[in-house]
FIVOFI-526313 format. One record per residue (C-alpha): x, z, y; residue number from 1; chain. Coordinates in steps of 0.25 Angstrom, whole numbers, plus 5000, padded with zeros to 4 digits. Each point is the difference from the previous one (the first is absolute). Layout:
<pt <X Z Y> NUM "A">
...
REM end
This chain:
<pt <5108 5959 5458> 1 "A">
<pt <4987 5000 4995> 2 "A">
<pt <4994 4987 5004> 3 "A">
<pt <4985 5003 4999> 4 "A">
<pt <5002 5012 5012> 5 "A">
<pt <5004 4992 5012> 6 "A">
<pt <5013 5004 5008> 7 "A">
<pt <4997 5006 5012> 8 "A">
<pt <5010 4996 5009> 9 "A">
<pt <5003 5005 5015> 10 "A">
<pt <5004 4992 5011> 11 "A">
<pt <5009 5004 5011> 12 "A">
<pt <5009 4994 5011> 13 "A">
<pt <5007 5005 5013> 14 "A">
<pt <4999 4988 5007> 15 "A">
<pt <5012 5002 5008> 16 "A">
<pt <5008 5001 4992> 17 "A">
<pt <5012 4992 5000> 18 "A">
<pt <4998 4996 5015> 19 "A">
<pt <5011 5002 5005> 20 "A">
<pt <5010 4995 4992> 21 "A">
<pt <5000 4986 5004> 22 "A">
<pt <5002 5002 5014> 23 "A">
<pt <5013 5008 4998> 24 "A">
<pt <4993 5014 5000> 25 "A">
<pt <5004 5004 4987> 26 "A">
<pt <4987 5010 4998> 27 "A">
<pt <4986 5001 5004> 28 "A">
<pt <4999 5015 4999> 29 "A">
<pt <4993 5007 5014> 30 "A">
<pt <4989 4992 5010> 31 "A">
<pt <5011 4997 5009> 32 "A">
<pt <5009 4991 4989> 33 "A">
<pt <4986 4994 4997> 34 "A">
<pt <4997 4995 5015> 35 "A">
<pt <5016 4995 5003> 36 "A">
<pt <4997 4991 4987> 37 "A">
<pt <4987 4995 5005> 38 "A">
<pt <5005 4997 5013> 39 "A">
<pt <5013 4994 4995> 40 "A">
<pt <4990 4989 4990> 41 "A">
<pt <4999 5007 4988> 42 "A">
<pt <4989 4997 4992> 43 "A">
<pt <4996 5010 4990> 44 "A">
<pt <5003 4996 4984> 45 "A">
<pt <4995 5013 4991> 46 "A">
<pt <4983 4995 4999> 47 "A">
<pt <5005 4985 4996> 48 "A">
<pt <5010 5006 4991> 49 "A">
<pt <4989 5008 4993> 50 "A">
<pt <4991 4987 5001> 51 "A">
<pt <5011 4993 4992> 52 "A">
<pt <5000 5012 4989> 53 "A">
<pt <4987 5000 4998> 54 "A">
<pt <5000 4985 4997> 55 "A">
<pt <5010 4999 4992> 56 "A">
<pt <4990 5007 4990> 57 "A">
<pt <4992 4990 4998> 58 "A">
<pt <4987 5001 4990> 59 "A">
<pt <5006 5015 4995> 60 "A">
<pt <4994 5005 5014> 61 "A">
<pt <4987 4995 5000> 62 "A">
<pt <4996 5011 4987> 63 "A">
<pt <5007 5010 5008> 64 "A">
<pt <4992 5012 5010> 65 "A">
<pt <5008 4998 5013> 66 "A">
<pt <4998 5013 5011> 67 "A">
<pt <5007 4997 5013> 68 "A">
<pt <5002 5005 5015> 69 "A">
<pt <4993 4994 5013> 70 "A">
<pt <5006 4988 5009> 71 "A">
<pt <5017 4996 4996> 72 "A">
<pt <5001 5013 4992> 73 "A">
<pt <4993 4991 4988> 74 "A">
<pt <4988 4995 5002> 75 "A">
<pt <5006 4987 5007> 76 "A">
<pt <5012 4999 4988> 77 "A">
<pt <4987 5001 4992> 78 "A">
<pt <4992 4989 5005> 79 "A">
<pt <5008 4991 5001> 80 "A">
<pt <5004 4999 4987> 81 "A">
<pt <4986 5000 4997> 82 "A">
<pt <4998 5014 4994> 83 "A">
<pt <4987 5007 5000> 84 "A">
<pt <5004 5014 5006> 85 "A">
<pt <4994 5014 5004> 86 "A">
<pt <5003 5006 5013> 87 "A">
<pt <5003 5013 4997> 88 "A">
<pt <5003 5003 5014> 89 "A">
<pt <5005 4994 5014> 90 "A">
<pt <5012 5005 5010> 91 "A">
<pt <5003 4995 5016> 92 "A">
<pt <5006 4988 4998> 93 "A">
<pt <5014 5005 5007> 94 "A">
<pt <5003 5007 4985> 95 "A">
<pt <5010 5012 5001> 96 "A">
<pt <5006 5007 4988> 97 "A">
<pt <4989 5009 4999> 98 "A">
<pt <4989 4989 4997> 99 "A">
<pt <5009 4995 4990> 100 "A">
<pt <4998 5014 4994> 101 "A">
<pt <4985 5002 5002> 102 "A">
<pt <4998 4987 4994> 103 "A">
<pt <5008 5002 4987> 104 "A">
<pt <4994 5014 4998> 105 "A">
<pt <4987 4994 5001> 106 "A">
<pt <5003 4988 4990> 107 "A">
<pt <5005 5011 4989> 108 "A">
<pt <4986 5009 5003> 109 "A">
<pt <4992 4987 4998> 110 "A">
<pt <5005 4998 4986> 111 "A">
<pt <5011 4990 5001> 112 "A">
<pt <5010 4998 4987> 113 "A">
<pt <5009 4996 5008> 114 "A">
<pt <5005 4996 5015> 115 "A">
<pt <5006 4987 5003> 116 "A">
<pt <5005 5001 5015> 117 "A">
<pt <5010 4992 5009> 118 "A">
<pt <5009 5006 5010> 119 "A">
<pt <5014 5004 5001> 120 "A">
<pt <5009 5015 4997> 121 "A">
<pt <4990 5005 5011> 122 "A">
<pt <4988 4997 4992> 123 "A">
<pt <5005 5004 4986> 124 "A">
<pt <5004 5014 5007> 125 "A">
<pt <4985 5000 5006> 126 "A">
<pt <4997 4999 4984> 127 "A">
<pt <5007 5011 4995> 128 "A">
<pt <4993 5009 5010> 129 "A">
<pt <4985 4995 4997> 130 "A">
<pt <5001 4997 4986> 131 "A">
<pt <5012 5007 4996> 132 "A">
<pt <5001 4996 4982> 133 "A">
<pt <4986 5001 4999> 134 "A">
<pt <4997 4986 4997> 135 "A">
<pt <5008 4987 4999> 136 "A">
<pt <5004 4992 5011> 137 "A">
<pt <5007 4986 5003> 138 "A">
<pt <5007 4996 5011> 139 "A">
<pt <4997 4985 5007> 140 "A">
<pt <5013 4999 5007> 141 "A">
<pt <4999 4999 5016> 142 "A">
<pt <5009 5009 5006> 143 "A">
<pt <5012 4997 5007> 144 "A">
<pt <5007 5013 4992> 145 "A">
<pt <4999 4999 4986> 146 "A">
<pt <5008 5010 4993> 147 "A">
<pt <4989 5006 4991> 148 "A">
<pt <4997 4995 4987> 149 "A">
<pt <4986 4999 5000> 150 "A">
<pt <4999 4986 5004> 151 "A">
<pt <4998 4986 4991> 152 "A">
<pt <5011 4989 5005> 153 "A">
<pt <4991 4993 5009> 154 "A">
<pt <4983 5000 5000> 155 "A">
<pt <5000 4989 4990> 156 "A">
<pt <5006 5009 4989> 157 "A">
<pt <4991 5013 5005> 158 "A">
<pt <4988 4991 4996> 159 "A">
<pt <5006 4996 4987> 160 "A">
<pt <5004 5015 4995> 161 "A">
<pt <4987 5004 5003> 162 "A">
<pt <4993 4989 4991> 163 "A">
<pt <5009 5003 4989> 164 "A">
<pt <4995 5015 5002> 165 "A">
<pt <4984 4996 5000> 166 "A">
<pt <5005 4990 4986> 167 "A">
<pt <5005 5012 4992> 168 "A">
<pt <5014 4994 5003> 169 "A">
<pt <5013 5010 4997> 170 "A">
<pt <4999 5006 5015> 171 "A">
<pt <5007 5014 4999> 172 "A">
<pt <4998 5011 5011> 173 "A">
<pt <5012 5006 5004> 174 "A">
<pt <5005 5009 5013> 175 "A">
<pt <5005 4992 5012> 176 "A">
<pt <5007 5004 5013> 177 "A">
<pt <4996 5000 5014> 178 "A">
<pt <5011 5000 5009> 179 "A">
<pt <5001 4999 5013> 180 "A">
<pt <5009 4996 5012> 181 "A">
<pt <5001 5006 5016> 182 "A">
<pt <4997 4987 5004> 183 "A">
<pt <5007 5005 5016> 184 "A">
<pt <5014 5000 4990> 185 "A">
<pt <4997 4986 4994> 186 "A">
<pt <4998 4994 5013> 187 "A">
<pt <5014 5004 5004> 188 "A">
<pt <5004 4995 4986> 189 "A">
<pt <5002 5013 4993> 190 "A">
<pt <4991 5001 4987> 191 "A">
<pt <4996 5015 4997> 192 "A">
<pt <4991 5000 4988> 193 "A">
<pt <4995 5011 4994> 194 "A">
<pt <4990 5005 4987> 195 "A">
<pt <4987 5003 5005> 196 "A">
<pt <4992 5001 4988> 197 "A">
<pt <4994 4993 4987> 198 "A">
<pt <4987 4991 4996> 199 "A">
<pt <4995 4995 4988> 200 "A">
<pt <5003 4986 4999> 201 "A">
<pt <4996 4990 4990> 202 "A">
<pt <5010 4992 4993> 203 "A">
<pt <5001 4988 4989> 204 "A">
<pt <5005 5003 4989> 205 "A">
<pt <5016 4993 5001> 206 "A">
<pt <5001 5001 5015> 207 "A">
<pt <4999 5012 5009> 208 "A">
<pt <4994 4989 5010> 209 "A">
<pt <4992 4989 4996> 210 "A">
<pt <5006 4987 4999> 211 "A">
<pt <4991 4990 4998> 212 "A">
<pt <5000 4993 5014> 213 "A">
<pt <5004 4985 5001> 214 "A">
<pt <5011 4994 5007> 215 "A">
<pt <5015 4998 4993> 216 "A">
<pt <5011 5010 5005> 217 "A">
<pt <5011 4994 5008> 218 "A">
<pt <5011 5007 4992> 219 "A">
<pt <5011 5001 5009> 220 "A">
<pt <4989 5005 5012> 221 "A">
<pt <4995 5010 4989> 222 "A">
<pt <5015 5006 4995> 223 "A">
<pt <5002 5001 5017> 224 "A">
<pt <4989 5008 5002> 225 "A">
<pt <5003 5008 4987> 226 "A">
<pt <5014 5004 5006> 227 "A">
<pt <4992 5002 5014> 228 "A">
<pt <4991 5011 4994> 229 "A">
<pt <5012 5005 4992> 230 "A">
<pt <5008 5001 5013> 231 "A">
<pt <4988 5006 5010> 232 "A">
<pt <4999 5011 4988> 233 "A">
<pt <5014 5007 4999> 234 "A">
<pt <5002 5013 5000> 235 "A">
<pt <5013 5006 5008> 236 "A">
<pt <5011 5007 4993> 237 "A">
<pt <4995 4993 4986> 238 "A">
<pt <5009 4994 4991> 239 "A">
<pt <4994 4986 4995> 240 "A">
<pt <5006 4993 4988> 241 "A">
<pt <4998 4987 5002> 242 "A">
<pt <5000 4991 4988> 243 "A">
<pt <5002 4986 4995> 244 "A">
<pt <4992 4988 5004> 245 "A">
<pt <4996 4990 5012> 246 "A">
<pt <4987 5008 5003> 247 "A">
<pt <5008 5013 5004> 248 "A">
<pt <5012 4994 5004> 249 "A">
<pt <4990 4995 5011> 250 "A">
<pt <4999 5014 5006> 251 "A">
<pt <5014 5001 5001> 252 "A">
<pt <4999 4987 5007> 253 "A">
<pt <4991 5004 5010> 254 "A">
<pt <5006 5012 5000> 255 "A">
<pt <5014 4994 5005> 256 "A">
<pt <5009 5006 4989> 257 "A">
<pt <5008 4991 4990> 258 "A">
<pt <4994 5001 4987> 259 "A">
<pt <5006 4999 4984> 260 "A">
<pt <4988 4990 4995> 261 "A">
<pt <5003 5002 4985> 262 "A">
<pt <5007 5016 5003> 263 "A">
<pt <4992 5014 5005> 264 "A">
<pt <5005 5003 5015> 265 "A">
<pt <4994 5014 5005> 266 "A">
<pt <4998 5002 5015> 267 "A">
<pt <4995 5011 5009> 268 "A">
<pt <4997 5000 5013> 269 "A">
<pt <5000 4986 5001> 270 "A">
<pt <5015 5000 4994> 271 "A">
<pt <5005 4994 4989> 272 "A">
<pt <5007 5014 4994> 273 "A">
<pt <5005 4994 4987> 274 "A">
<pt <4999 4985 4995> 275 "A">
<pt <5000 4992 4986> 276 "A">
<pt <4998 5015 4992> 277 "A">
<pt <4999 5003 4986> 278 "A">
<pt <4992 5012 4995> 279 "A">
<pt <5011 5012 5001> 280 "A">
<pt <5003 4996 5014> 281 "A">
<pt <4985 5001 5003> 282 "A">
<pt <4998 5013 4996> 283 "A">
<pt <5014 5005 5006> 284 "A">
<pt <4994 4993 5014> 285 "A">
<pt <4987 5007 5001> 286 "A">
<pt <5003 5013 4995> 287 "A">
<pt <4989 5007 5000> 288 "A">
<pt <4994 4995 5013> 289 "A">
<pt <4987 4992 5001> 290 "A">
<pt <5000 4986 4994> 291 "A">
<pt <4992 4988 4997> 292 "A">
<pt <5003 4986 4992> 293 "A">
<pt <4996 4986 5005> 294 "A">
<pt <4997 4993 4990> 295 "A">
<pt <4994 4986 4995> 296 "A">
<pt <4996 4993 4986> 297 "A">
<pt <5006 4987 4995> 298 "A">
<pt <4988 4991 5004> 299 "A">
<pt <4995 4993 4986> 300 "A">
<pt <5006 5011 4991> 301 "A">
<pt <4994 5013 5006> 302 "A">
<pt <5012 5009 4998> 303 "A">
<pt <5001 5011 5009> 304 "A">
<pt <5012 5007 4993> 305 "A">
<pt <5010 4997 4990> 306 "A">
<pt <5001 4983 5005> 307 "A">
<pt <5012 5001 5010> 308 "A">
<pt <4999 5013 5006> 309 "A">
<pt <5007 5009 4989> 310 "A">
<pt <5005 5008 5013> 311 "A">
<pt <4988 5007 5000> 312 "A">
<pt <5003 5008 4987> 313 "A">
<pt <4989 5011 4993> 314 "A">
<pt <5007 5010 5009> 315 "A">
<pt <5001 4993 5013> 316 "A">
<pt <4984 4996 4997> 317 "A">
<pt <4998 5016 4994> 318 "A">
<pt <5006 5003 5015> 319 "A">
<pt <4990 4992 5007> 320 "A">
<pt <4988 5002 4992> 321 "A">
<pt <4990 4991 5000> 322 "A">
<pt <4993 5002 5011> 323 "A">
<pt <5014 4997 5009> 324 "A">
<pt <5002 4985 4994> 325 "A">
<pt <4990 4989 5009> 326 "A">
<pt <4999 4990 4995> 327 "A">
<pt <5000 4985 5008> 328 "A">
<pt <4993 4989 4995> 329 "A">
<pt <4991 4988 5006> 330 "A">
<pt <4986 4997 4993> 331 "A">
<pt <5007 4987 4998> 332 "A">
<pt <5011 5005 4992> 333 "A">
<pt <4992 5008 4991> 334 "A">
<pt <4990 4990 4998> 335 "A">
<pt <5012 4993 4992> 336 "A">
<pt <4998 5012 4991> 337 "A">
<pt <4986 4992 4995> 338 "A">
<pt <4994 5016 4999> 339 "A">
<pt <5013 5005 4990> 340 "A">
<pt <5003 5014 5005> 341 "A">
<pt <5014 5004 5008> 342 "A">
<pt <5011 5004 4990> 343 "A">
<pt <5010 5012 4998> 344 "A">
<pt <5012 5000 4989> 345 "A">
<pt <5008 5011 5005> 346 "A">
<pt <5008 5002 4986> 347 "A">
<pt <4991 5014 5002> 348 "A">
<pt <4991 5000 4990> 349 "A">
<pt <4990 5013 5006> 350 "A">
<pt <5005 4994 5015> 351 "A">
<pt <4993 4985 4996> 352 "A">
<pt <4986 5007 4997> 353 "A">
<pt <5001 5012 5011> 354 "A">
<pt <5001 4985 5010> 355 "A">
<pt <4988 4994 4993> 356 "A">
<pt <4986 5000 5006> 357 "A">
<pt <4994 4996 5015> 358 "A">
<pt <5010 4998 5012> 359 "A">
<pt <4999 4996 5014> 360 "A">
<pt <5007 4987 5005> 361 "A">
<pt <5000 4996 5014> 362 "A">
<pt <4998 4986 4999> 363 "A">
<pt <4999 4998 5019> 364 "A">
<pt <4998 5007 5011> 365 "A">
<pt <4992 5013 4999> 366 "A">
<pt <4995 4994 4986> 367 "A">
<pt <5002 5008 4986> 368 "A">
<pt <4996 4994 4988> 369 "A">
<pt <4997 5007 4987> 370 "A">
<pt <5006 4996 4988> 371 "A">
<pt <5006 5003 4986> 372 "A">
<pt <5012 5002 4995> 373 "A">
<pt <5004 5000 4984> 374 "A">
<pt <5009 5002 4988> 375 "A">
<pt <4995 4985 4996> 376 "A">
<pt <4992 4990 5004> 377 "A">
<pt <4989 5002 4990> 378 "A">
<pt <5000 5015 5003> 379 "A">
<pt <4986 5004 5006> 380 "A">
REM end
């Protein structure tokens, strides 16, 4: 980022977004939801949210060309974290989905680099409408649905990604997902997600989110809500080879199915189908039917294959491919890793460099880090 050419950053929030999860409502699409949580004491989240963003920032904002919408939509989140900004515009103050849109159109006509919003699945879907991949955006989270992955971990690490963008920090820009869920279904506990579109997100370099938020993870509640996200993502009639380790044999827990800690069981269905296998009786299992690998790293040591899971041989990981292995790991345990890269040592020479480069790790619930895996520690 050419630091003598300010940024021009645009401000957006849905300033009910979010209201009605706390008070059991489980979405704040439609006037009507908006109202019930108001009546029921909810107070609105998503404009201190923002506040909180924007702060986090520090000096790197006040260099920075700020446009904004009137009222909650920005303006407010603005002030208060005592940012000069344009009003590019104003809506009622009973915002609907379609000011939401005529407030990100007229931010990207204004000149904005990129958009920096806070709101939920909702919001981001309003985004792919108006903006489309026309100019980066980043998500404050503020929603009570957050399946897309346009969103930093919390407001603090929004603010920290985008200062690492206006220092010339490796930020990469990469397509994200919007999804979305019938929030009717989700109040009678059934998730329906689904693809809605893409936006152009920006991302630091290692991490598909940014990570630089304080706070020390409580290990045990962070492998829970791995397995959690894990388990609210099945898919039906899939086989998933679950492997070794205490962070997948945790999805088994909360799954209720006995487990091999140090062994590969597969279920489908919910169902353990075959237990404690080795890598022909994987592949006589699954066939030729669709199938996915759970899978962890030795926490210190960074290997992801070839360290006590030579059940998963070059054919059953060719079977796969490498876009049907996820794999689970808390920021806490790959921080034991002091930056070194995952490992592969497959005993498959062309296999070991096919594996090599970025892959995604869930490391909580709804969060997908970024990060690299290698033939050796000092490969780049």
């Amino acid at each position: 980022m050419d630091k003598k050419s300010p940024l021009t950053v645009g401000v957006l929030v849905n300033p009910f977004a979010g209201i009605g999860g706390a008070v059991g409502l489980k979405g704040s699409d439609g006037a009507e939801t908006r109202a019930e949580a108001l009546r029921r004491g909810a107070r609105p989240m998503a404009v201190e949210r923002m506040t909180r963003a924007l702060q986090a920032l520090g000096p790197v904002a006040r260099p920075l060309r700020w446009l904004t919408w009137g009222g909650d939509m920005g303006e407010h989140s603005c002030r208060d974290a005592g940012l000069q900004a344009e009003i590019v515009g104003q809506s009622p103050r009973a915002s609907e989905a379609e000011h939401s849109r005529e407030a990100a159109a007229a931010l990207v006509a204004a000149g904005v680099d990129l958009l920096l919003f806070a709101g939920g699945d909702g919001t981001a879907r309003d985004l792919v409408d108006a903006v489309g991949q026309r100019i980066p955006v980043l998500g404050v989270p503020a929603g009570c649905k957050m399946h897309s992955a346009v969103y930093a971990v919390n407001p603090e690490a929004a603010g920290h990604l985008l200062a690492d963008l206006r220092d010339g920090g490796l930020v990469a820009l990469q397509e994200a997902e919007v999804r979305d869920i019938d929030e009717e279904a989700f109040r009678h506990g059934e998730v329906r997600a689904r693809y809605y579109g893409s936006l152009m997100v920006p991302q630091e370099g290692r991490y598909l989110q940014q990570v630089k938020c304080g706070g020390r993870e409580v290990e045990d509640l962070v492998v829970t809500e791995i397995a959690a996200w894990v388990i609210d993502t099945l898919e039906d009639d899939v086989y998933y080879l679950v492997g070794s380790g205490s962070t997948v044999a945790v999805v088994m827990e909360q799954l209720g199915l006995p487990n091999t800690l140090l062994g590969v069981d597969i279920i489908r269905n919910g169902e353990v189908v075959a237990a404690d296998v080795g890598a022909e009786s994987i592949l006589e299992c699954i066939g030729e039917a669709p199938a996915r690998a759970l899978l962890t790293v030795i926490g210190g040591q960074g290997h992801l294959f070839g360290r006590g899971n030579q059940q998963f041989s070059p054919a059953v990981i060719r079977r796969l491919g490498k876009d049907r292995v996820q794999i689970l790991a808390s920021r806490g345990k790959l921080a034991t890793l002091e930056g070194r890269p995952l490992l592969v040592d497959t005993g498959d020479a062309t296999l070991d460099q096919e594996l090599c480069g970025l892959w995604p790790v869930t490391s909580g619930y709804e969060d997908t880090l970024l990060y690299r895996v290698a033939l050796d520690a000092g490969d780049a």
